[in-house]
C-alpha positions as CSV (number, residue, x, y, z in Angstrom):
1,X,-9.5,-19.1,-18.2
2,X,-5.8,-17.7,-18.4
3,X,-3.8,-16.0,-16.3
4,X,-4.8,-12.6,-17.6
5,X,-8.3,-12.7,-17.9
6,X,-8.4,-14.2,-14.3
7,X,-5.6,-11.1,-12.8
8,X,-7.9,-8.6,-14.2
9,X,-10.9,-9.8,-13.8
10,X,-9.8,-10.4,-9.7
11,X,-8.0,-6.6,-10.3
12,X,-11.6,-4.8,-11.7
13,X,-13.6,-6.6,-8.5
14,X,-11.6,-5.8,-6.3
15,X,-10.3,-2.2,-7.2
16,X,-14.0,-1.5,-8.3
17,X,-14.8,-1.8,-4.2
18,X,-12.0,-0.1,-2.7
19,X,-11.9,3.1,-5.3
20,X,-15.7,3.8,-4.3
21,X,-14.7,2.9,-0.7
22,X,-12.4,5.5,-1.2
23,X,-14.7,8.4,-2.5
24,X,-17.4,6.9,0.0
25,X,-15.0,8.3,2.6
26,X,-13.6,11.2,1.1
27,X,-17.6,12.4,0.8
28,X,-17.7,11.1,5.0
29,X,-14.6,13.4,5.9
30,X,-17.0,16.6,4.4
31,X,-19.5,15.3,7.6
32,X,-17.1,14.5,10.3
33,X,-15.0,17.9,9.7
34,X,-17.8,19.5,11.0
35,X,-18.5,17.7,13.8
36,X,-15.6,16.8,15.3
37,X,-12.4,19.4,16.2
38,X,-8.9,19.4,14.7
39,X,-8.1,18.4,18.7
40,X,-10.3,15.4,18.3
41,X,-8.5,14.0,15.3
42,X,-5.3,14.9,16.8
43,X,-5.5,12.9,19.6
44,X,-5.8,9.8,17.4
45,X,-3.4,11.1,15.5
46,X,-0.5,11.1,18.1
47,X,-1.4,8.0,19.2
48,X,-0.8,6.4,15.8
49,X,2.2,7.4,15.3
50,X,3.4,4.7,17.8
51,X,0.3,2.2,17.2
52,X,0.9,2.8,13.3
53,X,4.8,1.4,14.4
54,X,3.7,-1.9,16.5
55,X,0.7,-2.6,13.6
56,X,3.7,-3.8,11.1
57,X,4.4,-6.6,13.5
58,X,0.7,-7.9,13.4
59,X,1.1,-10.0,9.9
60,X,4.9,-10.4,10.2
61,X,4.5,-12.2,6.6
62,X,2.4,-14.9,7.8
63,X,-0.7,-14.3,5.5
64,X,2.1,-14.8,2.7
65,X,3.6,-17.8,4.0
66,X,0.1,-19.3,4.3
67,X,-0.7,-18.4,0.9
68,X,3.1,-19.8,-0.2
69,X,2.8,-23.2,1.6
70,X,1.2,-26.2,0.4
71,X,0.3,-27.2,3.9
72,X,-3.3,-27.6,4.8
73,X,-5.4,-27.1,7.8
74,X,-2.8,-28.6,10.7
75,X,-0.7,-25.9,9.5
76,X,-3.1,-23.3,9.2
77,X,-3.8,-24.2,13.3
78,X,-0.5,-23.4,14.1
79,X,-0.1,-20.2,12.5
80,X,-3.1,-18.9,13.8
81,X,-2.0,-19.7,17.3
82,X,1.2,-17.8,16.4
83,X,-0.5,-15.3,15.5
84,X,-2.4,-14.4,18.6
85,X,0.3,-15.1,20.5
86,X,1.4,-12.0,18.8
87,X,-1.4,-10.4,18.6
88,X,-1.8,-10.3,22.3
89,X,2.1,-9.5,22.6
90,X,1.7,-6.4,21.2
91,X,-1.4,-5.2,23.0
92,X,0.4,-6.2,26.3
93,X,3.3,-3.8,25.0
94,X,1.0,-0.9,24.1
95,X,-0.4,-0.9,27.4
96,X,2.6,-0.6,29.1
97,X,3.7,2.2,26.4
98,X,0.6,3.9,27.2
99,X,1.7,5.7,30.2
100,X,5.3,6.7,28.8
101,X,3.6,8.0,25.4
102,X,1.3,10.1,27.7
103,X,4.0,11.7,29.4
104,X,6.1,12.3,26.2
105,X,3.2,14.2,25.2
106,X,1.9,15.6,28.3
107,X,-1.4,14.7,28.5
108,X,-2.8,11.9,30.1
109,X,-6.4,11.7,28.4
110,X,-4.0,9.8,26.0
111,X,-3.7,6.5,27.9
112,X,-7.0,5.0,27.7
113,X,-7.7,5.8,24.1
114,X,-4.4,4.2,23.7
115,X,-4.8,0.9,25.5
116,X,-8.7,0.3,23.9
117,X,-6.8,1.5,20.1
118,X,-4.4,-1.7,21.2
119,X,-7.0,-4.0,21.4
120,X,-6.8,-4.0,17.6
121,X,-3.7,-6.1,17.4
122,X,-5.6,-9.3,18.9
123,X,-8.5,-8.7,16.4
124,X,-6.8,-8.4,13.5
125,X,-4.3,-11.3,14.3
126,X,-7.0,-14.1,14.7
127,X,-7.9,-12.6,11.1
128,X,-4.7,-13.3,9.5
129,X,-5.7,-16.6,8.2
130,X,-9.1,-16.8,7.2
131,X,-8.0,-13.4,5.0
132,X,-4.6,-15.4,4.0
133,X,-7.0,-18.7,3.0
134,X,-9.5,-16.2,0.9
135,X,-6.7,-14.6,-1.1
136,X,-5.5,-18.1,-1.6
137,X,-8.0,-19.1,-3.0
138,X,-8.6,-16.0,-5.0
139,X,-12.0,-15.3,-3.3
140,X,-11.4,-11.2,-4.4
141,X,-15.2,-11.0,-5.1
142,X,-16.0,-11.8,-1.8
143,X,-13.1,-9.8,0.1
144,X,-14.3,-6.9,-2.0
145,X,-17.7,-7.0,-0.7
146,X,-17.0,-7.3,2.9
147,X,-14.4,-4.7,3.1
148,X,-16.9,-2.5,1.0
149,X,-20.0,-3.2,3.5
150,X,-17.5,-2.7,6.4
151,X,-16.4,0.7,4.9
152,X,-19.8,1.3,5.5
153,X,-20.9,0.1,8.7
154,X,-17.4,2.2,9.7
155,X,-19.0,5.5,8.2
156,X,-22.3,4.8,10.0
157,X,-20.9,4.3,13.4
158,X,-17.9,7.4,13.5
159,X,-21.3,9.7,12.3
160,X,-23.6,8.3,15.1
161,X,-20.7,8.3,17.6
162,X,-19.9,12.0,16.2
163,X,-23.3,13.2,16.0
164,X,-24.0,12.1,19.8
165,X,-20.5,14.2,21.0
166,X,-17.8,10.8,21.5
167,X,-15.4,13.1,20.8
168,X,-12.3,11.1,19.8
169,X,-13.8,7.6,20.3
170,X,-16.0,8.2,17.4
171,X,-12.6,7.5,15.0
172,X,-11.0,4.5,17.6
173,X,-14.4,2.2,18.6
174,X,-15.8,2.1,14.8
175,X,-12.3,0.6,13.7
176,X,-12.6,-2.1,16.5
177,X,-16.2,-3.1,15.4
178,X,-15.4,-3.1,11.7
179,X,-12.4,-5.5,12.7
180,X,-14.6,-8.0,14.6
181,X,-17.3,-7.6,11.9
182,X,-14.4,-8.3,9.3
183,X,-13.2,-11.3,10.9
184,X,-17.2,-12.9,11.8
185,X,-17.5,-12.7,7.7
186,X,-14.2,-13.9,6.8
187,X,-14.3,-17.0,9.5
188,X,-17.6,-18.0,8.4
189,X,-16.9,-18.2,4.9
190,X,-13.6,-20.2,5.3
191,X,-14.8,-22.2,8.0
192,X,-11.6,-21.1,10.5
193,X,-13.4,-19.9,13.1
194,X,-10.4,-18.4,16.0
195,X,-9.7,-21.4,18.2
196,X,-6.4,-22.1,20.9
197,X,-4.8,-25.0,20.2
198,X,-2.0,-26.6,22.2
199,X,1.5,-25.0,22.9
200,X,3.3,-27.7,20.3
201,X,0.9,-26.0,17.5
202,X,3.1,-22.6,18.2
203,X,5.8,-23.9,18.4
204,X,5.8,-26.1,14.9
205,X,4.3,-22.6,13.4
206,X,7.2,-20.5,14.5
207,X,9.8,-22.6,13.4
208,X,8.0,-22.7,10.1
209,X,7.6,-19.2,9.5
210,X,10.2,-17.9,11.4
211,X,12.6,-16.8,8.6
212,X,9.8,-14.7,6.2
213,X,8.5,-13.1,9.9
214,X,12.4,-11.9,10.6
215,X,13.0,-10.6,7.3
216,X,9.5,-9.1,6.8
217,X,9.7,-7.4,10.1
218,X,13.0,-6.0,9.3
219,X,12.1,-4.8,6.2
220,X,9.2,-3.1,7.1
221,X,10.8,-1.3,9.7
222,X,13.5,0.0,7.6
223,X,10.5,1.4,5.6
224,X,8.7,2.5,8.1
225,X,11.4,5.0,9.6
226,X,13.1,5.7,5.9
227,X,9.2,7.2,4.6
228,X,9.8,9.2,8.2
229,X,13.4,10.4,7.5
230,X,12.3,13.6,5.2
231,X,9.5,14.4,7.5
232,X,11.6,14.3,10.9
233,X,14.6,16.4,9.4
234,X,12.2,19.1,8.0
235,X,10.1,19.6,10.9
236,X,13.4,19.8,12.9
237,X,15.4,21.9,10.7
238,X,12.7,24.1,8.9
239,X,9.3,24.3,10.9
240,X,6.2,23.2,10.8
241,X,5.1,25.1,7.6
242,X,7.8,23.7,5.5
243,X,6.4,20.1,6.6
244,X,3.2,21.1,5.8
245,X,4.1,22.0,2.1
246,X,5.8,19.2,1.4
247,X,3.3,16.7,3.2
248,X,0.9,18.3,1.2
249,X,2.7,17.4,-2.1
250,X,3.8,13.8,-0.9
251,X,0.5,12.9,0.2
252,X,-0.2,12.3,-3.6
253,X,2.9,10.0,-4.3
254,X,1.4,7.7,-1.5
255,X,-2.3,7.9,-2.5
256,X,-1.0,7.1,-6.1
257,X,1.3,4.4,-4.9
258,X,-1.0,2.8,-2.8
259,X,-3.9,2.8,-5.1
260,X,-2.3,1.5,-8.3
261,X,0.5,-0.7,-6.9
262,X,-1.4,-1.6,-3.8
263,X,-4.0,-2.7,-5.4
264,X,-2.2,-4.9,-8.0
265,X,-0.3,-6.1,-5.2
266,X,-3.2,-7.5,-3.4
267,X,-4.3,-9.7,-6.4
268,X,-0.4,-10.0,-8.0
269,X,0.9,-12.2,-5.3
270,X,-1.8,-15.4,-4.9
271,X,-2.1,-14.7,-8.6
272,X,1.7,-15.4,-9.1
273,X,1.2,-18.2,-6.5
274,X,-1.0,-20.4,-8.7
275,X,0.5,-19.6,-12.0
276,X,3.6,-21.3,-10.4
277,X,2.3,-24.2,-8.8
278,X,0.7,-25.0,-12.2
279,X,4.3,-24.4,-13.8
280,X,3.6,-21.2,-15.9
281,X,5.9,-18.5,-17.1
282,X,6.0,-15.8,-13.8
283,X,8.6,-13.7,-15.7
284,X,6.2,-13.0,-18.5
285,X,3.2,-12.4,-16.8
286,X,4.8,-10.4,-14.3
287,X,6.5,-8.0,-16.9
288,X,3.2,-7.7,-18.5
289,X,1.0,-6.6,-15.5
290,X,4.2,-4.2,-14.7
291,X,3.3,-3.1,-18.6
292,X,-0.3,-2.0,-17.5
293,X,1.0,-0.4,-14.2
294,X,3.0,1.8,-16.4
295,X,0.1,2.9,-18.5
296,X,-1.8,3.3,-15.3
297,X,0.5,5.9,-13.6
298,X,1.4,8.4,-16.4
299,X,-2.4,10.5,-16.4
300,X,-1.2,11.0,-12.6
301,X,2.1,11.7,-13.2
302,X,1.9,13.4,-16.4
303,X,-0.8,16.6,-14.7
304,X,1.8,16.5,-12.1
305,X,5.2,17.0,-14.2
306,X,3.7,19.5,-16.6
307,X,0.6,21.2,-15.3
308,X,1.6,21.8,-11.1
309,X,0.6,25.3,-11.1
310,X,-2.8,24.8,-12.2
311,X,-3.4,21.4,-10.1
312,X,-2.5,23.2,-7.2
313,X,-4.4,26.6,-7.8
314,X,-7.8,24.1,-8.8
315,X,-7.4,21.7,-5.9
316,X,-6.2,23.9,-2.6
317,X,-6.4,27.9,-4.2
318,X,-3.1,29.9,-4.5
319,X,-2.4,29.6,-0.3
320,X,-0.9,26.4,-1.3
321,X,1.2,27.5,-4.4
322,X,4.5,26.3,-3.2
323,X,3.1,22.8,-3.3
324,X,3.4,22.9,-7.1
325,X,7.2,23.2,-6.7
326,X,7.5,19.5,-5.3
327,X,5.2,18.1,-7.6
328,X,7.2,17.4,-10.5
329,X,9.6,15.4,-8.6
330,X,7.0,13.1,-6.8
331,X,5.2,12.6,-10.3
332,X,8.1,11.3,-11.7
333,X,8.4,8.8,-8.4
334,X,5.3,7.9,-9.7
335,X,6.3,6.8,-12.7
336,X,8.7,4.2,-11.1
337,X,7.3,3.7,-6.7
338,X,3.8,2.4,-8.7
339,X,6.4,-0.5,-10.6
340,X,9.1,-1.3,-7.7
341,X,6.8,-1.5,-4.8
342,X,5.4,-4.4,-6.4
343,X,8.6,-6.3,-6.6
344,X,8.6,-7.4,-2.2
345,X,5.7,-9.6,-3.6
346,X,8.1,-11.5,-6.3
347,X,10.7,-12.4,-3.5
348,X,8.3,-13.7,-1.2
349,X,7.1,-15.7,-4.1
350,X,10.8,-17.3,-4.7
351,X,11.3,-17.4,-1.3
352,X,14.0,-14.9,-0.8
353,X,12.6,-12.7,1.5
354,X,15.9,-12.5,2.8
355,X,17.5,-11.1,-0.1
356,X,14.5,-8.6,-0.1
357,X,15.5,-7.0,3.5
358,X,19.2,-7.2,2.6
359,X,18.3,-4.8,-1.0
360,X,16.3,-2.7,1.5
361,X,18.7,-2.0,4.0
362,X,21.4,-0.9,1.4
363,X,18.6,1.0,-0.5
364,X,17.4,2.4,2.6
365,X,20.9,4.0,3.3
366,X,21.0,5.3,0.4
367,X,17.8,7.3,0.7
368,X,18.4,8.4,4.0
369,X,22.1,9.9,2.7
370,X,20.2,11.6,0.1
371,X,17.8,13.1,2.5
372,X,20.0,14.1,4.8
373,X,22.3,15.6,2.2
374,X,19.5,17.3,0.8
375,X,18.1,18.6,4.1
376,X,21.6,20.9,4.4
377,X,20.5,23.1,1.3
378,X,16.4,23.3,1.1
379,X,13.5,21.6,1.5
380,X,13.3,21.2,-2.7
381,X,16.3,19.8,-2.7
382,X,15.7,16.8,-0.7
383,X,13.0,15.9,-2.7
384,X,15.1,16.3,-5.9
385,X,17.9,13.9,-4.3
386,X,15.1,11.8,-3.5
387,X,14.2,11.7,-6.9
388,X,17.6,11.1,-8.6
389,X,18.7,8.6,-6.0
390,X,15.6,6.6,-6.9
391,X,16.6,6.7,-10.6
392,X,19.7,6.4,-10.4
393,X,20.6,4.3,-7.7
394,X,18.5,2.4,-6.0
395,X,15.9,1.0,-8.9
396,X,19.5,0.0,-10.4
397,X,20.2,-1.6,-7.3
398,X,16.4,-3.6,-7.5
399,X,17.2,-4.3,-11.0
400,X,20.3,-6.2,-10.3
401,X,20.1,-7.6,-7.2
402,X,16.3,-8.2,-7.8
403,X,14.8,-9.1,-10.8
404,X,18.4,-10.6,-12.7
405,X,20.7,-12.3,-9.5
406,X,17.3,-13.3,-7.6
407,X,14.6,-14.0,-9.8
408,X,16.5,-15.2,-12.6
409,X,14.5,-12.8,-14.9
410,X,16.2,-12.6,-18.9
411,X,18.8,-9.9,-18.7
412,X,17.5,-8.7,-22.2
413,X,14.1,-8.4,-20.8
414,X,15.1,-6.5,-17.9
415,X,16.9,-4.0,-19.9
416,X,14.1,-3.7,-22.3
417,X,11.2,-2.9,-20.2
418,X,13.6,-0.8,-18.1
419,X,16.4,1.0,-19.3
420,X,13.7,3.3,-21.8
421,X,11.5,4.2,-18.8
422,X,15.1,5.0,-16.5
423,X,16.6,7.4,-19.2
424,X,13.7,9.0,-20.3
425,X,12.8,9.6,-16.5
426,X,16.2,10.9,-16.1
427,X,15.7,12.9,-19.0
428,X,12.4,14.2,-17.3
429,X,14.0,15.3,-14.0
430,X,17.0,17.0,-15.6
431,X,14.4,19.2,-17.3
432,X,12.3,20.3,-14.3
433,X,15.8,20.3,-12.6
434,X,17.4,23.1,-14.8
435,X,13.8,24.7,-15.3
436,X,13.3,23.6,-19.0
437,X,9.8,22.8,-19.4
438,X,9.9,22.6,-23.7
439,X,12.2,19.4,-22.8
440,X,9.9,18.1,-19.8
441,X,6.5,18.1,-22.3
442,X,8.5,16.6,-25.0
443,X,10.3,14.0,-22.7
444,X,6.9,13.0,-21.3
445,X,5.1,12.8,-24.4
446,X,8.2,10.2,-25.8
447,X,7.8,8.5,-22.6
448,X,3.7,8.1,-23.4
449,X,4.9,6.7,-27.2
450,X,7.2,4.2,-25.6
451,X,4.6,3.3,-23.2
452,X,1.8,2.7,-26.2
453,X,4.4,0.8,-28.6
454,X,5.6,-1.6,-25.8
455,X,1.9,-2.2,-24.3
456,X,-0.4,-1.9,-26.5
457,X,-0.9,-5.6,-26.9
458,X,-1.6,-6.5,-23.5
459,X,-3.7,-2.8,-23.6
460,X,-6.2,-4.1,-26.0
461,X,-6.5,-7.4,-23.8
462,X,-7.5,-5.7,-20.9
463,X,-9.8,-3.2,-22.4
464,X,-11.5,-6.7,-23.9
465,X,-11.1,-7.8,-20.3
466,X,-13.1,-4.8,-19.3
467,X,-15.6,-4.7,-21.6
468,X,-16.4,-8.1,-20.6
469,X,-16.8,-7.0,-17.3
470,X,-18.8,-4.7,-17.8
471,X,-21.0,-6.6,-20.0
472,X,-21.7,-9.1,-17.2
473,X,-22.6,-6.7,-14.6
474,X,-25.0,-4.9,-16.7
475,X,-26.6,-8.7,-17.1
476,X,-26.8,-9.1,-13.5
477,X,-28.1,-5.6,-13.0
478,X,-30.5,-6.3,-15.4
479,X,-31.6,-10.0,-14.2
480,X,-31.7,-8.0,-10.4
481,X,-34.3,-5.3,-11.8
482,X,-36.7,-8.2,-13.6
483,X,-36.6,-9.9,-10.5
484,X,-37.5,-7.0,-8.6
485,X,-40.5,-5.8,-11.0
486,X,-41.5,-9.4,-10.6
């Protein structure tokens, strides 16, 4: 089976269980809005802000090393005792944060929720490999369908808990058994149950891993507080309302970001992994399944760039008009966020996570100046420097430093695939910029014709892809119902 019919195939599985977990718990938030308060979901919410923080050092790249390595099971031992060694680092931390964080805030209910929200750090660290060794092994099927079933077991419990007045615990103790329930599925079908092995095992994994867990760190903390950047200076410098607008609107960049290119990047990586080791063309295949990505966020971006009035006035009702403002900008991050965010996966996979952290820390500086240059005339006007340094700086920058010095990738490829989508984006925010929407519709629509002429190859490949699919789980569907009726 090629590389294709294997990516998508892994793709359909696996998105096919997270986009109904997703509704699943869209329908659930309906239920717990009425029985829990906006206090309730606030505590957990203030406590995540600093948990959220200390939960990027949990992996610290090791699934990704464990999936890049050709070491076997002696390995595997010593990564997992590196990883609950951090695991139970962080948890120690968090406790003794949980008294400062308290008092920052004032209240004190916060510290025990705190400390038993921290016990997630040792649970999901004795995870990291059996979920590394799954993905490895392309198992997608099989992740898909515990993560759905834990979805559900999740939903059940924060409903009970809910129902019988936990208060706040009914959002922090289901994500603690859904972690241990997780793990009991994932250990028992890799055989890697959680065991301590001696010191020397921690010590060999360390010095192993060491490099991808600096640079990954890093560059996930530069990420982590350049996505808070906009959202600190506005809240400071123009009050809570403003901040709610603009959340409001930026909310949908990172639901489209993380359902498109998160999902891709979930299957991309081990995908990549094995296409290397059996010595086929990455460049191709990569530029390819970027091709789809780009078909996959125009509907998205398109309603956002040309009809914001009317998505706003459908979705929230005219309260939230000013929303619609900010939407063209964030579609048209859309456009490129969905294609770059893949790209952290690619240096793993040529082992130059360093270079990756070094491209993040300039790119990151440039986004913050841009914010905070922004942030001295308007609210809209961050997210519009946002936008153009994004086009015109720091995809350049990924281009350059990324996908030609690093990865080696054909210079007339690059420009291509890129240089139509960059100017025609360009194009795009120039016209929303200056208020000329004839321009933006026919920009977009030229952007959609580009799209179709470039892709459509690979389009009618995974539409066969799909069909197939869908083919075979109407077969088993069918084969399930005779066996029933029997």
């Amino acid at each position: 089976m090629s590389f294709k019919r294997n990516f998508y195939k892994d793709v359909v599985t696996l998105g096919g269980y997270n986009y109904s977990s997703q509704v699943i718990n869209f329908l659930t938030t309906a239920i717990l809005s009425r029985l829990l308060l906006p206090s309730e979901y606030g505590i957990v919410a203030l406590i995540m802000v600093f948990t959220g923080f200390i939960m990027i050092f949990t992996d610290a790249g090791l699934s990704f090393d464990v999936v890049r390595s050709d070491y076997k099971y002696t390995y595997h031992k010593s990564i997992s005792n590196l990883a609950f060694l951090m695991g139970v680092s962080l948890f120690l931390l968090m406790c003794l944060l949980a008294y400062p964080i308290a008092l920052f805030y004032d209240n004190m209910e916060l510290v025990l929720p705190t400390i038993v929200l921290s016990s997630l750090f040792i649970i999901r660290t004795i995870n990291i490999v059996p979920y590394a060794l799954l993905t490895k092994s392309l198992s997608f099927n099989y992740i898909g369908q515990v993560q759905f079933t834990a979805n559900l077991v999740s939903i059940f419990f924060m409903i009970s808990f809910a129902y019988f007045n936990f208060s706040y615990w009914s959002l922090i103790l289901p994500q603690i058994i859904i972690s241990v329930y997780i793990y009991f599925f994932y250990s028992r079908k890799t055989n890697f149950p959680f065991r301590l092995y001696p010191h020397k095992y921690t010590v060999a994994g360390f010095r192993k891993a060491k490099s991808i867990m600096g640079n990954l760190s890093g560059f996930n903390v530069i990420n982590y507080w350049v996505s808070s950047a906009d959202n600190l200076l506005i809240g400071k410098m123009y009050g809570e309302a403003a901040l709610g607008i603009y959340n409001r609107a930026f909310r949908l960049l990172t639901l489209s970001t993380s359902l498109i290119s998160g999902l891709f990047g979930k299957v991309l990586y081990p995908s990549l992994k094995k296409l290397q080791s059996e010595g086929g063309n990455v460049q191709n295949e990569y530029f390819n399944v970027l091709g789809i990505i780009s078909l996959l966020n125009y509907p998205a971006a398109f309603l956002l760039i040309i009809f914001p009035e009317n998505f706003v006035r459908i979705l929230w009702g005219s309260n939230w008009i000013d929303v619609a403002a900010f939407l063209p900008y964030f579609g048209l991050l859309i456009l490129i966020k969905t294609l770059t965010n893949t790209t952290g996966h690619i240096y793993i996979l040529f082992h130059k996570e360093k270079v990756l952290m070094y491209v993040g820390i300039v790119n990151s500086i440039i986004t913050i100046t841009a914010i905070v240059i922004g942030s001295m005339y308007s609210v809209i006007t961050i997210a519009r420097f946002i936008t153009l340094s994004t086009l015109a700086v720091t995809t350049p920058i990924t281009l350059i430093y990324g996908f030609a010095k690093t990865f080696g990738f054909k210079i007339s490829d690059i420009i291509k695939f890129w240089v139509p989508k960059l100017l025609f984006s360009l194009t795009i925010l120039y016209s929303v910029w200056a208020d000329y929407y004839f321009v933006s519709v026919i920009a977009i629509i030229s952007y959609l014709i580009h799209l179709i002429f470039f892709q459509w190859k690979d389009l009618i490949k995974v539409s066969g892809f799909l069909k197939e699919k869908a083919i075979q789980m109407k077969i088993k569907l069918i084969k399930k119902a005779v066996l029933f009726n029997k």
